[in-house]
C-alpha positions as CSV (number, residue, x, y, z in Angstrom):
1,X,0.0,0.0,0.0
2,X,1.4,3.5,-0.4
3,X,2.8,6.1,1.8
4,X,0.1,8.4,0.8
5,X,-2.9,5.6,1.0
6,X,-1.9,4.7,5.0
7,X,-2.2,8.1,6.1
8,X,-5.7,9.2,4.1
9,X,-7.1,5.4,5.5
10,X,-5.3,4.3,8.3
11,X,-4.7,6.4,12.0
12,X,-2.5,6.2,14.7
13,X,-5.1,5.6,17.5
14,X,-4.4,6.7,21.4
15,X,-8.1,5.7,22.6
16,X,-11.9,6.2,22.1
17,X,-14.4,8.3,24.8
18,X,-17.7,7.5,23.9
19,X,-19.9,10.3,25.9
20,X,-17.5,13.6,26.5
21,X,-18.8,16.1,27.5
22,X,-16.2,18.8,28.2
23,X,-14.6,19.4,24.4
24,X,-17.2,20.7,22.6
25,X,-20.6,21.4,22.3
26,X,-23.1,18.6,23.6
27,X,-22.1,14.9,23.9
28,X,-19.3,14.4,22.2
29,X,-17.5,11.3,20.6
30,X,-14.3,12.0,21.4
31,X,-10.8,10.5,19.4
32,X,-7.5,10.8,20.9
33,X,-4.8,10.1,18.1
34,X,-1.3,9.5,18.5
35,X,1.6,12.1,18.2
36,X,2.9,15.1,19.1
37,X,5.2,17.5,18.0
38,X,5.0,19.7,21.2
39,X,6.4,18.9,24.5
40,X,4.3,20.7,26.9
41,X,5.6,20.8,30.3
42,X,1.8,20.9,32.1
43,X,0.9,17.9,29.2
44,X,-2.2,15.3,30.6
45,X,-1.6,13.0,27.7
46,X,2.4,12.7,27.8
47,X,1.8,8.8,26.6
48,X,0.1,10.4,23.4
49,X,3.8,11.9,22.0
50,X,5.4,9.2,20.4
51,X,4.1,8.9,17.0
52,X,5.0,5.6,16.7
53,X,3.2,4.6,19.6
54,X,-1.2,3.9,19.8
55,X,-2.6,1.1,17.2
56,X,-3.4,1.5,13.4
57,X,-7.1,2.2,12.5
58,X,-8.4,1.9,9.7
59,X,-10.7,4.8,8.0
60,X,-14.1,2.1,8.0
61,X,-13.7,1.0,11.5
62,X,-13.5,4.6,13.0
63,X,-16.0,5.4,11.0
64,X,-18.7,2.6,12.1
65,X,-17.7,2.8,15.7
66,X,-19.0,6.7,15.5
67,X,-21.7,5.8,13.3
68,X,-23.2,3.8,16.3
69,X,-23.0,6.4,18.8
70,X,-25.0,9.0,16.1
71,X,-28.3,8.8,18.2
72,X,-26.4,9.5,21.1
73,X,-24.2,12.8,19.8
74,X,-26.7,14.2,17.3
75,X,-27.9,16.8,16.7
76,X,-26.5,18.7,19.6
77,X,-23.2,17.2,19.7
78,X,-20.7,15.2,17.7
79,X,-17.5,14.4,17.3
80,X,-14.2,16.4,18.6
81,X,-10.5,14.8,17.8
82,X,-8.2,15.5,19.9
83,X,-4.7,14.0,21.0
84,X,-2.1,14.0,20.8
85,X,-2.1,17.1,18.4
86,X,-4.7,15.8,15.9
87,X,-2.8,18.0,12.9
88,X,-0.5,15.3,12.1
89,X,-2.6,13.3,10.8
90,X,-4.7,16.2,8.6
91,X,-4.4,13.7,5.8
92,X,-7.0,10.9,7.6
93,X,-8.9,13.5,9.2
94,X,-10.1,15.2,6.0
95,X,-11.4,11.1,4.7
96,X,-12.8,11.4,7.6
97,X,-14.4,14.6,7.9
98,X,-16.2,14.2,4.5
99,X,-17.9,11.5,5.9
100,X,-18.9,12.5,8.7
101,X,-20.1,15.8,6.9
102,X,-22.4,13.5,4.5
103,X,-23.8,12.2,7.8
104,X,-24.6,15.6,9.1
105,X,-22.3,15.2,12.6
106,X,-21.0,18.1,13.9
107,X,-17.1,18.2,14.2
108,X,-14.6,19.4,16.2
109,X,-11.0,19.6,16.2
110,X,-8.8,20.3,19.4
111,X,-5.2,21.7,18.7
112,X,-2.7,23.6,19.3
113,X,-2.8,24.9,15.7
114,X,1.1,24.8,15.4
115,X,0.9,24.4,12.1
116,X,1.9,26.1,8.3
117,X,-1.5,26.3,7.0
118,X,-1.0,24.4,3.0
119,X,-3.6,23.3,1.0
120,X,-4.5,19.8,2.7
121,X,-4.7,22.4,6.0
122,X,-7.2,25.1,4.1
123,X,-9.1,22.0,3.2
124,X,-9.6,20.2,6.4
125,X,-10.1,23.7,7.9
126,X,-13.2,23.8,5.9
127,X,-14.5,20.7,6.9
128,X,-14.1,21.3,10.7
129,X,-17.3,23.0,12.4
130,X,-15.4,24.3,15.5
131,X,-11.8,24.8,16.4
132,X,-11.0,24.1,20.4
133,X,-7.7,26.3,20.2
134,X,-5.3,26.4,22.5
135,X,-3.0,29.3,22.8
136,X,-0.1,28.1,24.8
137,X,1.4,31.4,25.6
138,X,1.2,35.1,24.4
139,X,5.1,35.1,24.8
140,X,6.7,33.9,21.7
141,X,9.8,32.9,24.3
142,X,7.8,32.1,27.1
143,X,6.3,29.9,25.0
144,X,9.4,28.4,23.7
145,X,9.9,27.4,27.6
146,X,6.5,25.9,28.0
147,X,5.7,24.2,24.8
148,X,9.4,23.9,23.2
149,X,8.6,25.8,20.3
150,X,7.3,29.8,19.6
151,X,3.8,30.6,18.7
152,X,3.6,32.3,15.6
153,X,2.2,29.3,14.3
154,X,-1.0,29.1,16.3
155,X,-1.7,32.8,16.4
156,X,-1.2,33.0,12.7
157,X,-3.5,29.5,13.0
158,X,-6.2,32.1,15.2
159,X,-6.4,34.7,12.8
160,X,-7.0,32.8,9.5
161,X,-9.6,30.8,11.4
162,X,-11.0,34.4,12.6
163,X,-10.4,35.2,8.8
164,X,-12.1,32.7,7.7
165,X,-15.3,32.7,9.5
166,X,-14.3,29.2,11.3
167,X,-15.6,29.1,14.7
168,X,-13.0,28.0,17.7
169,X,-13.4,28.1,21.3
170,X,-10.0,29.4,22.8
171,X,-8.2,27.6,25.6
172,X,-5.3,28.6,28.0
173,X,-4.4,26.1,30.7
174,X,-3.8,28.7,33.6
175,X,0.1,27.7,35.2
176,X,1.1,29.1,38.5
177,X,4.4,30.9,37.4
178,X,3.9,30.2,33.9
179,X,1.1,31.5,32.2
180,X,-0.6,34.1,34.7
181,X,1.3,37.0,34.4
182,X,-1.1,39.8,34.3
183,X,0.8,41.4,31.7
184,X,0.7,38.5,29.3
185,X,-2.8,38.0,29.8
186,X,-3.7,41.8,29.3
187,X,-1.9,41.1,25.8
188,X,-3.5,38.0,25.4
189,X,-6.8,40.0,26.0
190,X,-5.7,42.0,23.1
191,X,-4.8,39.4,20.7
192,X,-8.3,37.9,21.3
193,X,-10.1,41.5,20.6
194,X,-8.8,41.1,17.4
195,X,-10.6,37.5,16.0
196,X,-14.5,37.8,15.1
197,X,-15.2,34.0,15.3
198,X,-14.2,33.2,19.3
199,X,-17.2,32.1,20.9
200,X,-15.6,31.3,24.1
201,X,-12.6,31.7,26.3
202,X,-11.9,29.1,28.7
203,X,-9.3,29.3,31.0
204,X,-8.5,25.3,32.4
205,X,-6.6,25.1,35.6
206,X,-3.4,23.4,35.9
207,X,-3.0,20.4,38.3
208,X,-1.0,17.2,38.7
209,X,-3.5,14.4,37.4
210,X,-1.0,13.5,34.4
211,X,2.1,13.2,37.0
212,X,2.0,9.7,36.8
213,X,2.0,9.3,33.2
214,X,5.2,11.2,33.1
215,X,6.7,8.7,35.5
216,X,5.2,5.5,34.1
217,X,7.0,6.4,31.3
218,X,10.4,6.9,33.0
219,X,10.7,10.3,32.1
220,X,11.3,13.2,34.6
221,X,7.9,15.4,35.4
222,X,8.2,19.1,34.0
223,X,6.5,21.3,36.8
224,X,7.4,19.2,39.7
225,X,7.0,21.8,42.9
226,X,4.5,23.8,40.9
227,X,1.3,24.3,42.7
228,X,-2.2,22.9,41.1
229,X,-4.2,26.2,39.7
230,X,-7.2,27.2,42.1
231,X,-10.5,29.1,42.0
232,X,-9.1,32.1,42.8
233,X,-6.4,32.1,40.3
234,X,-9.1,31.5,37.8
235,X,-11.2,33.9,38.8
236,X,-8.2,36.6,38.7
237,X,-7.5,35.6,35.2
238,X,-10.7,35.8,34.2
239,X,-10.9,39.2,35.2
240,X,-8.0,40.1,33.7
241,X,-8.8,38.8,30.2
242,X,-12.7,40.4,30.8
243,X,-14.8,37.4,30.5
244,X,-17.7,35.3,32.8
């Protein structure tokens, strides 16, 4: 089989949650692909980096395994991929998507949007009902530090989506130390003043839950001595960046 052929019809696979409810709109069938070009220090999912990694899928068998959950997710939810940093594998998802489009299922895509937007990208863009972005920092360095590479990428991502009439819900996973400067999130507050499609700002709160993956894995944990994110921090960010 060709290069080309495995990655329109076959996935790397991390998992399958049936009834989400926290990455999109409505219940949500949710697919966690493998791979991941970031190395977030705060990341949930570290066992979803490897590429090479997860189990092959084929196009069919996603497909049907959503297909019996459509009762369940329609018409007020869908599907959302997620990862992993779902992008890598923009070939599959756009089989994928036009299927799902035929079918009238709502779909969602969460990334980091780290990505030079090409042709297969502007096509799968158009596919996807609703972008979950998440900025990783406003600081091009400090993001560097966080996520291992700047963020030009995904706020060049932000603003075609926002050019494009493409829907996204933005996302900034609020670290102690890291990511709630009140500076950077008065800029940040700026940057997002700027896109007409953002329907929502969440701000998630950083805690320890994926500690353990880190270690299962052998690997030393990022933001050991960091504190877990509270209501209060949230609260102050969210006054900071102006929303409920």
């Amino acid at each position: 089989m060709k290069e080309e052929n495995v990655k329109e019809y076959y996935a790397k696979v991390h998992s399958f949650e049936s009834f989400g409810t926290l990455d999109g709109p409505g219940i949500r069938f949710i697919l966690f692909l493998q791979g991941c070009s970031l190395k977030c220090k705060y990341c949930q999912n570290r066992d979803t980096w490897d590429i090479h990694g997860g189990e092959f899928r084929s196009l069919d068998e996603i497909f049907s395994k959503i297909i019996r959950y459509k009762s369940y997710i329609c018409p007020d939810g869908g599907v959302t991929i997620s990862g992993g940093e779902p992008l890598i594998q923009n070939e599959f998802l756009i089989q994928l998507f036009r299927k799902l489009e035929k079918e009238g299922i709502h779909t969602c895509i969460d990334t980091s949007g780290m990505f030079i937007i090409n042709d297969k990208m502007k096509e799968l863009i158009n596919l996807t009902d609703l972008f979950l972005l998440d900025i990783k920092h406003i600081d091009s360095e400090k993001c560097v530090n966080l996520a291992g590479v700047p963020n030009k990428r995904e706020l060049d991502f932000a603003r075609y989506l926002s050019d494009n009439g493409k829907h996204m819900w933005i996302r900034l996973v609020l670290v102690p130390g890291f990511t709630d400067d009140e500076n950077d999130l008065l800029k940040l507050k700026e940057f997002l003043s700027t896109l007409k499609t953002v329907d929502r700002v969440d701000i998630l709160p950083y805690h320890e839950m994926g500690r353990n993956k880190w270690k299962k894995l052998g690997v030393r944990y990022e933001l050991d001595g960091v504190r877990a994110a509270n209501a209060e921090d949230i609260a102050r960010a969210k006054r900071i960046l102006g929303i409920n």
